[in-house]
N, CA, C and O atoms as a DFTB+ gen file, in Angstrom:
228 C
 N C O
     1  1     -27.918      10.465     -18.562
     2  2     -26.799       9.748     -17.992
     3  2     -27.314       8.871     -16.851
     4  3     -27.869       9.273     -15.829
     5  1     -27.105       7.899     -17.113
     6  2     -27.254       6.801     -16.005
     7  2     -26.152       6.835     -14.841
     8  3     -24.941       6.796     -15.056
     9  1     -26.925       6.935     -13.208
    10  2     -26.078       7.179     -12.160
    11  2     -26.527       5.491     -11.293
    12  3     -27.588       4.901     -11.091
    13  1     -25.152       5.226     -10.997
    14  2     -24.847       3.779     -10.577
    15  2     -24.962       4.272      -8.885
    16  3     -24.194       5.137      -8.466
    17  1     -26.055       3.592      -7.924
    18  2     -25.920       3.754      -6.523
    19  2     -25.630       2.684      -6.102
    20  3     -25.417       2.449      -4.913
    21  1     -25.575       1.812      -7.080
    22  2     -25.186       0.034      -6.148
    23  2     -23.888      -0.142      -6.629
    24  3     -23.670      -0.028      -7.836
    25  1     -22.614      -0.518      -5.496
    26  2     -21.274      -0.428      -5.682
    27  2     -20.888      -1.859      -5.540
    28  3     -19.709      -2.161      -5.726
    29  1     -21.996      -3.012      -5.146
    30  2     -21.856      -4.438      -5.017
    31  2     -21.055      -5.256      -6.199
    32  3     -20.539      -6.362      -6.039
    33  1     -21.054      -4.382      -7.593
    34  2     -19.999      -4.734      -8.371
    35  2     -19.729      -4.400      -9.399
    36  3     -20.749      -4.170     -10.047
    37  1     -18.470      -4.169     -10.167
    38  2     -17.707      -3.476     -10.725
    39  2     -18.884      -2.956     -12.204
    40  3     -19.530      -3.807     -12.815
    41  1     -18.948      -1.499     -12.535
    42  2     -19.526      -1.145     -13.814
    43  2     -18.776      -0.577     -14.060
    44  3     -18.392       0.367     -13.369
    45  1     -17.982      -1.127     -15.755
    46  2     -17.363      -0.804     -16.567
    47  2     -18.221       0.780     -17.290
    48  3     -19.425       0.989     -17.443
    49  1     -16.970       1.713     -17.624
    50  2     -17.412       2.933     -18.157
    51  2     -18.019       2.511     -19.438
    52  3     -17.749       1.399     -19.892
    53  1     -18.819       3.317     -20.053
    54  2     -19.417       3.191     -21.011
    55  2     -18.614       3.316     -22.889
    56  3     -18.725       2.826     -24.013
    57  1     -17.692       4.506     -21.977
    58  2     -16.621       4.850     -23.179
    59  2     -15.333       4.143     -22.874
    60  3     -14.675       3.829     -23.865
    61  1     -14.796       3.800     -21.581
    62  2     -13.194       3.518     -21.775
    63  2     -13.512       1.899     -21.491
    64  3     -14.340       1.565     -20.644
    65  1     -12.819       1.003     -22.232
    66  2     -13.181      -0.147     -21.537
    67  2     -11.946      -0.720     -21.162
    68  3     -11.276      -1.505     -21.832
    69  1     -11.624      -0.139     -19.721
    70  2     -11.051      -0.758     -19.129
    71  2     -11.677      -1.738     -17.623
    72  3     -12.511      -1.490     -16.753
    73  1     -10.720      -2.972     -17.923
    74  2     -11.867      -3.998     -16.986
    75  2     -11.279      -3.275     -15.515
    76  3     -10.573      -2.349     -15.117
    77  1     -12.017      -4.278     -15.091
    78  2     -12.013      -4.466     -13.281
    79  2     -10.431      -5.198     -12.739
    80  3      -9.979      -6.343     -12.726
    81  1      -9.888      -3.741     -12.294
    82  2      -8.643      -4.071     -11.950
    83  2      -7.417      -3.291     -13.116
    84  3      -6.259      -3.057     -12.770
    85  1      -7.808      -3.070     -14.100
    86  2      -6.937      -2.129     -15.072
    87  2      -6.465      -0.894     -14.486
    88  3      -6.811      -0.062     -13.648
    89  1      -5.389      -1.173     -15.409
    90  2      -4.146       0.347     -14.885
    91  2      -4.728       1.244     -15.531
    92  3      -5.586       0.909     -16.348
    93  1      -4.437       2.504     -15.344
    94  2      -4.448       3.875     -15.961
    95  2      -3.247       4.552     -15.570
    96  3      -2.350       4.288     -14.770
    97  1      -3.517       5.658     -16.487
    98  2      -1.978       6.639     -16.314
    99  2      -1.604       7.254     -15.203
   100  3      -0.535       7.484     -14.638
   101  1      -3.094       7.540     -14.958
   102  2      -3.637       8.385     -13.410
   103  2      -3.203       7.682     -12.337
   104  3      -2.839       8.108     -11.241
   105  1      -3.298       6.108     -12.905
   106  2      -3.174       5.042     -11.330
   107  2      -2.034       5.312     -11.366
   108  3      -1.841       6.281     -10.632
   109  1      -0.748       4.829     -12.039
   110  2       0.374       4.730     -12.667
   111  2       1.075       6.313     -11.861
   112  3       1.916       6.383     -10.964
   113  1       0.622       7.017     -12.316
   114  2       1.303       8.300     -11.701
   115  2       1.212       8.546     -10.346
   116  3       2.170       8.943      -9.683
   117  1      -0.232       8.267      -9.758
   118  2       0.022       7.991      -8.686
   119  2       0.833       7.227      -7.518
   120  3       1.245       7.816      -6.519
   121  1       1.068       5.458      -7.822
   122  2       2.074       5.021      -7.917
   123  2       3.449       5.761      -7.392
   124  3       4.029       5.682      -6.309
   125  1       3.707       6.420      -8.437
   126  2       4.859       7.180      -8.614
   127  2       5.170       8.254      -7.896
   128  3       6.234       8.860      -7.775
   129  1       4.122       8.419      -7.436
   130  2       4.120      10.095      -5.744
   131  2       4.277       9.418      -4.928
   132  3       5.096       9.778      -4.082
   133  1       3.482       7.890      -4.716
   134  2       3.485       7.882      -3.151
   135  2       5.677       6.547      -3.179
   136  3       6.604       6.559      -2.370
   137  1       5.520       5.889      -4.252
   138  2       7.098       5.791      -4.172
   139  2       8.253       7.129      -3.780
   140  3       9.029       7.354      -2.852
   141  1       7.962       7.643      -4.719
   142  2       8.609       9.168      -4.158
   143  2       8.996       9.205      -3.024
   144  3      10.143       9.073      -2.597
   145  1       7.596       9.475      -2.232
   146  2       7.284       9.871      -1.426
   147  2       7.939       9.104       0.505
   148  3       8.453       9.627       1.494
   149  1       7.424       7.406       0.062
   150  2       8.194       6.947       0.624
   151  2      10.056       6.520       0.942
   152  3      10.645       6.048       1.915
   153  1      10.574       7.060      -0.669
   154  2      11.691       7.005      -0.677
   155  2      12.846       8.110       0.165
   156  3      14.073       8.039       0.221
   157  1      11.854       9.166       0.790
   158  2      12.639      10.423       1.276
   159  2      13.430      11.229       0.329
   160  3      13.778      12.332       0.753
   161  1      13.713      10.972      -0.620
   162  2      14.271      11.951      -1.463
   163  2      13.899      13.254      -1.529
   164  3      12.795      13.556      -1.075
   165  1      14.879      14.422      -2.193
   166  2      14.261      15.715      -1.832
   167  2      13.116      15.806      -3.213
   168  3      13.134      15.125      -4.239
   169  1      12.333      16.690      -2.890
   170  2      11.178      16.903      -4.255
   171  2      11.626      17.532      -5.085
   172  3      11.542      18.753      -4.950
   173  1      12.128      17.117      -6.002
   174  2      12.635      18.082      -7.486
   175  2      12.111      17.297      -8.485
   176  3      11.841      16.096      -8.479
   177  1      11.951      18.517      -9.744
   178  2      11.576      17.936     -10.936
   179  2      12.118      16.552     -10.841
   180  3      11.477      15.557     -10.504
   181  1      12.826      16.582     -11.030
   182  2      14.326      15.390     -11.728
   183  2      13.868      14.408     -11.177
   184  3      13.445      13.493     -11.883
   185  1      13.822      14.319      -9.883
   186  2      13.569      12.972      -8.946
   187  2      11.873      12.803      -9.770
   188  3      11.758      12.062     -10.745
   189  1      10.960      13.400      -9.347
   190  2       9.707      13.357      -9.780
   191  2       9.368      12.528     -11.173
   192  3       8.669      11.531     -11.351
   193  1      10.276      13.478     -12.247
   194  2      10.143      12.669     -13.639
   195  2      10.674      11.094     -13.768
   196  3      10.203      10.168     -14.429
   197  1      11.973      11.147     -12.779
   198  2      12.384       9.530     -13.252
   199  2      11.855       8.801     -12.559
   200  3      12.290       7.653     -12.650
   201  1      10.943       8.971     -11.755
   202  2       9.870       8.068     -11.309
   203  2       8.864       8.277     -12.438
   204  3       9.180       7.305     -13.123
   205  1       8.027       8.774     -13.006
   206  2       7.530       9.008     -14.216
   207  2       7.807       7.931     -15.128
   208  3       6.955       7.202     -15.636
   209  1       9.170       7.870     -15.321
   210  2       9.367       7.739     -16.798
   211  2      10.353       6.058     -16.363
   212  3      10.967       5.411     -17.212
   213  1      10.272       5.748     -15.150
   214  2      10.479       4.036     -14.972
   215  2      10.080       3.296     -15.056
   216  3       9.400       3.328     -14.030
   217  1       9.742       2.016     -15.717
   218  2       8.924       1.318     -15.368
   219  2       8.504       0.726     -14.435
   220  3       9.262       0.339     -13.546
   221  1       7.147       0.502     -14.409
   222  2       7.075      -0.065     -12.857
   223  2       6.843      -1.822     -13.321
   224  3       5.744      -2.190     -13.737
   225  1       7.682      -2.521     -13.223
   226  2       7.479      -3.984     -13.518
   227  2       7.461      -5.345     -12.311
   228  3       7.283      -6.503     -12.688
């Protein structure tokens, strides 16, 4: 396995090819905690999922 120490610019994974700057689900969900999060709402499933399951456009 090849280990990348120079961070001067973007290396695409070998298996996923997503470019420089692409979403993931992971990003996407994250997203979705820190909205939450800033919205004050109380933490329940419910609130949690329909942030989940909104689009973010």
């Amino acid at each position: 396995m090849v280990v990348y120490k120079d961070l001067s610019a973007y290396v695409e994974h070998p298996r996923h090819k997503i470019g420089s700057g692409g979403d993931t689900d992971n990003m996407q969900m994250s997203i979705a905690i820190a909205e939450k999060l800033i919205s004050q709402l109380l933490w329940t499933a419910e609130v949690l999922v329909s942030r989940f399951v909104t689009p973010c456009f």
